[in-house]
C-alpha positions as CSV (number, residue, x, y, z in Angstrom):
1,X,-56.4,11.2,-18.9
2,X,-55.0,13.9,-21.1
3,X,-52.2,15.2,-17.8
4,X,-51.5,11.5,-17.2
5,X,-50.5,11.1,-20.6
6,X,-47.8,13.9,-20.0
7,X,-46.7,12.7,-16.7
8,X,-46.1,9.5,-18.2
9,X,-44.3,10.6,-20.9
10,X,-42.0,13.4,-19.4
11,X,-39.0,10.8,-18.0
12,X,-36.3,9.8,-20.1
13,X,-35.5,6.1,-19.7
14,X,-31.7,6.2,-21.5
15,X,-30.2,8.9,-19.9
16,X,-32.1,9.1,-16.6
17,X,-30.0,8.9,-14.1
18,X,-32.1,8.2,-11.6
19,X,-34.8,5.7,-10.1
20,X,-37.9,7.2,-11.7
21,X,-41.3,7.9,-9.7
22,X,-44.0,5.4,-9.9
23,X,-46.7,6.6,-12.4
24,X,-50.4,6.4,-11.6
25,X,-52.9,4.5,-14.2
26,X,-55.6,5.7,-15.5
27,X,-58.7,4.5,-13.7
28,X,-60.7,2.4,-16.5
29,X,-62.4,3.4,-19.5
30,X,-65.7,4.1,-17.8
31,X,-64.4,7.5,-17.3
32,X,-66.6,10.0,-19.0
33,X,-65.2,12.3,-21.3
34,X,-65.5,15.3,-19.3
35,X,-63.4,13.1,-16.4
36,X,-60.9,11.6,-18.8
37,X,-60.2,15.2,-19.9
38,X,-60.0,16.5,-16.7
39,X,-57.6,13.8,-15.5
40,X,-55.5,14.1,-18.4
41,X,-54.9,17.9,-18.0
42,X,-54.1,17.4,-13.9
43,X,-51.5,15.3,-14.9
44,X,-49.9,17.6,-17.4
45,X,-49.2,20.6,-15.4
46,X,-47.7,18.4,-13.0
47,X,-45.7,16.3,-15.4
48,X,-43.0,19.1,-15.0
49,X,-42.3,18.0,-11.5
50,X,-40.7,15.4,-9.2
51,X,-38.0,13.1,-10.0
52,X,-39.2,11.4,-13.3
53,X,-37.1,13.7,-15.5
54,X,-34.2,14.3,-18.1
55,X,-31.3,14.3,-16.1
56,X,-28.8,14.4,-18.4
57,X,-25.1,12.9,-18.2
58,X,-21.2,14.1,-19.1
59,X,-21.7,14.8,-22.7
60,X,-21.4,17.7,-25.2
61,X,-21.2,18.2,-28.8
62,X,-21.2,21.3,-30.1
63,X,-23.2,20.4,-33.3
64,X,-24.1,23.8,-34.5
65,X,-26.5,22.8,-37.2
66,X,-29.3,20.1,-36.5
67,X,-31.3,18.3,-38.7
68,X,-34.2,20.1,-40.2
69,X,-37.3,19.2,-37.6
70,X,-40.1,19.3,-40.3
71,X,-38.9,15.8,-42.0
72,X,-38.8,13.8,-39.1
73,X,-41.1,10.8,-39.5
74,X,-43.1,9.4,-36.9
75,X,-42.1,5.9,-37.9
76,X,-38.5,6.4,-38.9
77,X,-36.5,3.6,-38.1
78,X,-33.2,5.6,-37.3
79,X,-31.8,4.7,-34.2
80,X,-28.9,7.5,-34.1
81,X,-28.7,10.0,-31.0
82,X,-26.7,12.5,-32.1
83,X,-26.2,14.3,-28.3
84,X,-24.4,10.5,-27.8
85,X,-22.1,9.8,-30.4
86,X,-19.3,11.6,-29.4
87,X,-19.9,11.4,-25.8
88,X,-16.0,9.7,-25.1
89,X,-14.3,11.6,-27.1
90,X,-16.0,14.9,-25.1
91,X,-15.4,13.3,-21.6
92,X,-11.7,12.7,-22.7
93,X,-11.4,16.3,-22.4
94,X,-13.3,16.8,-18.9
95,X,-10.7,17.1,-15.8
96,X,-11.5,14.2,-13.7
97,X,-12.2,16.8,-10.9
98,X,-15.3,18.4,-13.2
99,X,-16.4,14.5,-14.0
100,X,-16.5,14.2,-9.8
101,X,-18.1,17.2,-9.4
102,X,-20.7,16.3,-11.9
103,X,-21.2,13.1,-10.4
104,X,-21.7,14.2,-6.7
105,X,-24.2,17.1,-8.4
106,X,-26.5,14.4,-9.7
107,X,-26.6,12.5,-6.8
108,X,-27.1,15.3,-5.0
109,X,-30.5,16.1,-7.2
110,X,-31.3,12.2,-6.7
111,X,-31.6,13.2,-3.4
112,X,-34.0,16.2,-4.1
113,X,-30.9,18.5,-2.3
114,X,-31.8,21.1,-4.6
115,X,-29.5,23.8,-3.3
116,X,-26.5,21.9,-3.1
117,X,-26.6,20.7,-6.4
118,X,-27.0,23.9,-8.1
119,X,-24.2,25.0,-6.5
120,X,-21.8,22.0,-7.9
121,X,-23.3,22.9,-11.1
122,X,-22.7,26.6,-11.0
123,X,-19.3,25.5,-10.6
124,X,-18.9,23.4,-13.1
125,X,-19.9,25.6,-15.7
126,X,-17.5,28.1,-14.4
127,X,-14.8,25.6,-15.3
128,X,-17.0,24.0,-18.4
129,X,-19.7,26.0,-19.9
130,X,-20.0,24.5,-23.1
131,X,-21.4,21.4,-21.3
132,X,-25.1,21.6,-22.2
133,X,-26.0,19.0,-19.5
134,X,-25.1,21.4,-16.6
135,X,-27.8,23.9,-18.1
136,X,-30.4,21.4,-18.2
137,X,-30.1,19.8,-14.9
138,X,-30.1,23.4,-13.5
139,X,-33.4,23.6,-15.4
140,X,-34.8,20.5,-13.8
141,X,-33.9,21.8,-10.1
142,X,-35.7,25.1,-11.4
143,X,-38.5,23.4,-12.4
144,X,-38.8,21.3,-9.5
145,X,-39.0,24.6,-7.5
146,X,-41.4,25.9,-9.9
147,X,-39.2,28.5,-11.5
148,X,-40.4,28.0,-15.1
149,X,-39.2,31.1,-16.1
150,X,-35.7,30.4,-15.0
151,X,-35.9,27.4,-16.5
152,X,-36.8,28.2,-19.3
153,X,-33.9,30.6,-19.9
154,X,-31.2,27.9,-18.3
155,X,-32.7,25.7,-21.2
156,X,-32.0,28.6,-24.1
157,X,-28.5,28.6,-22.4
158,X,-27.8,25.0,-23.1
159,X,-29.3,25.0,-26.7
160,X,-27.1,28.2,-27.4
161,X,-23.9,25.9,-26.2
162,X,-25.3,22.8,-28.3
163,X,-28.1,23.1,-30.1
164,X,-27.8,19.6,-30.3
165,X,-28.6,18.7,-26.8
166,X,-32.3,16.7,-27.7
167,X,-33.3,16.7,-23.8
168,X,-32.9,20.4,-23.6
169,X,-35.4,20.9,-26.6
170,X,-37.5,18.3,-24.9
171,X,-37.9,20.1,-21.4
172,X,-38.2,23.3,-23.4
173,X,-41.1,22.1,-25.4
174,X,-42.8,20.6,-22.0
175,X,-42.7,24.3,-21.0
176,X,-43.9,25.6,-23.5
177,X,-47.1,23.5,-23.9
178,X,-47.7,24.2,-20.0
179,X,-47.6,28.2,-21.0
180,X,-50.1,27.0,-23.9
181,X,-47.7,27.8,-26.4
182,X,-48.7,24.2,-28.1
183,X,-46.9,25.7,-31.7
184,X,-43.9,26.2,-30.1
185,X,-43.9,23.0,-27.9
186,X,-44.7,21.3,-31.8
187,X,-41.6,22.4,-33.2
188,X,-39.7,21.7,-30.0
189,X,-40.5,18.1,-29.9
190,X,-40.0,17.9,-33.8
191,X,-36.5,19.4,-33.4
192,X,-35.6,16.5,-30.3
193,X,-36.8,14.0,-32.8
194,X,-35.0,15.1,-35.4
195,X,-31.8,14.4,-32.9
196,X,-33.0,11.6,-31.6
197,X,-35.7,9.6,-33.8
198,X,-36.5,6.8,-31.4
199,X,-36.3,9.3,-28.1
200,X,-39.6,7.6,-26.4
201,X,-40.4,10.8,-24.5
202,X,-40.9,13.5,-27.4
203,X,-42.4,11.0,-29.6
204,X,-45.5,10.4,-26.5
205,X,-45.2,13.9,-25.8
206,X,-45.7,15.3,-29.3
207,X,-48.5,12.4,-29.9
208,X,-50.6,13.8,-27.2
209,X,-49.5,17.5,-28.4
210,X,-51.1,16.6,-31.5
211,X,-54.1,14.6,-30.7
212,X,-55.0,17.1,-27.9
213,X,-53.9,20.9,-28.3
214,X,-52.9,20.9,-32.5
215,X,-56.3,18.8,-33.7
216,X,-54.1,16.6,-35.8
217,X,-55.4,12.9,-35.0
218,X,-53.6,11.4,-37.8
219,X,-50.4,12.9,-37.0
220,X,-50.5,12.1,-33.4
221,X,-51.8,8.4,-34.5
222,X,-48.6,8.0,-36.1
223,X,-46.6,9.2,-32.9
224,X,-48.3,7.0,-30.7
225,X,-47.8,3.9,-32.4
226,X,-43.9,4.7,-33.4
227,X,-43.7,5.2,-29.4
228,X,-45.5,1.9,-28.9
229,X,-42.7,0.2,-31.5
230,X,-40.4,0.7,-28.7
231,X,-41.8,0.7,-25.6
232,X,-44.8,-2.2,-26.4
233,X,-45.4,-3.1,-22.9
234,X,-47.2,0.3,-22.7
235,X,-50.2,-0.5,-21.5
236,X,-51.7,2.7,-21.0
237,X,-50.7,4.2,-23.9
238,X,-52.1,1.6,-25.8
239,X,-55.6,2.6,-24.5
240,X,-54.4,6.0,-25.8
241,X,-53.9,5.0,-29.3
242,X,-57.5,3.3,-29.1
243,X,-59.0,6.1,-28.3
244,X,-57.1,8.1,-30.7
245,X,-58.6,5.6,-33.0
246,X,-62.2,5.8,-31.8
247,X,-61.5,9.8,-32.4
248,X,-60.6,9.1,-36.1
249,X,-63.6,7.1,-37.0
250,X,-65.9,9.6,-35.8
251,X,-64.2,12.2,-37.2
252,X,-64.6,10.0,-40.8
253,X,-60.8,10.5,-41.4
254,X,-58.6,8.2,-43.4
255,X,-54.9,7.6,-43.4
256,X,-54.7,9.8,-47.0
257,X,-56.0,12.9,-45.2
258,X,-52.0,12.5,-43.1
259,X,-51.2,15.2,-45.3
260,X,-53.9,17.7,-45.5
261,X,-55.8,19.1,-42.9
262,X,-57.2,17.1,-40.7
């Protein structure tokens, strides 16, 4: 249950740009909680592979300050996407033949042509390479060959260009909590928040982070229900969220403890 929560959560419905993968259900709550854990971590080390993932568009801004990651609230109501605001003005810029290019490269990866599309964007960060997107579709085709290691440094390329690039902080923390580096995939989910509050994907991602690998059920409550504010046909995170609950009422916690330990 735990994997399938990751699976679920890794694609990026506004900037995918591509048809995503159908995603399995979880079988029903009968599961036993040896089984439901089980399940939950299959699914997460494969959530970093297939189709289902951030693609991301013709869009830079070289932001070299981001918000700070640690004030990001789970419920905040700002609908802002920094990576997007600029995203004409940037492309103004582009030479129609780099705007083909990237074009072709992405259908090329809808098409799972893994080789040819990292060749058309090799080249169009030789003519571009402040365009953060380039890097983090390069990561996805690593990933998809499972080349986390290469991926992960494609992904530190694009943050170096704009550290205001949400999906490549997104990705990165995916990684991370694969490698069990759950800190680190905290922060890195916090940081794409704090770029884009309502991104659905970090705010499922870090609410499993939490309620799984950090021990922070309150937190993670919080996570799953802003996630659930915008995607409420969720069915299957819903059942998450109850069980989050179920976790908290054993546990004897109450929504004061939020801010203490947990």
């Amino acid at each position: 249950m735990r994997s399938i929560k990751l699976l679920l959560a890794s694609s990026t419905s506004t900037l995918a740009l591509m048809t995503l993968l159908g995603l399995m259900l979880l079988p029903g709550c009968s599961s036993s909680p040896s089984e439901t854990k089980t399940n939950k971590q299959t699914a997460t080390n494969s959530s970093l592979n297939g189709m289902d993932k951030d693609i991301v568009g013709l869009v830079n801004l070289n932001t070299k300050n981001a918000n700070n990651s640690t004030s990001i609230s789970a419920g905040s109501t700002d609908t802002r996407n920094v990576y997007l605001e600029q995203a004409s003005q940037r492309l103004a810029d582009i030479p129609a033949s780099v705007l083909s290019q990237y074009q072709q490269a992405i259908e090329q990866m809808k098409n799972q042509q893994w080789k040819t599309a990292n060749i058309l964007f090799d080249n169009i960060i030789k003519a571009q390479p402040q365009l953060s997107g380039a890097y983090v579709n390069k990561a996805i085709i690593a990933i998809n060959q499972q080349q986390l290691i290469q991926a992960d440094a494609l992904l530190d390329q694009a943050i170096a260009v704009n550290n205001s690039n949400p999906y490549a902080h997104q990705i990165k923390a995916n990684i991370a909590r694969l490698q069990g580096q759950y800190a680190q995939a905290e922060q890195g989910y916090l940081t794409a928040l704090s770029l884009w509050p309502q991104y659905p994907q970090a705010q499922l991602n870090l609410a499993i982070l939490l309620e799984l690998y950090r021990g922070k059920l309150l937190q993670a409550r919080q996570y799953y229900m802003a996630y659930l504010a915008n995607q409420p046909n969720d069915e299957q995170a819903k059942r998450w969220l109850a069980g989050v609950d179920i976790k908290i009422q054993r546990a004897g916690l109450t929504p004061d403890d939020t801010n203490g330990a947990e």
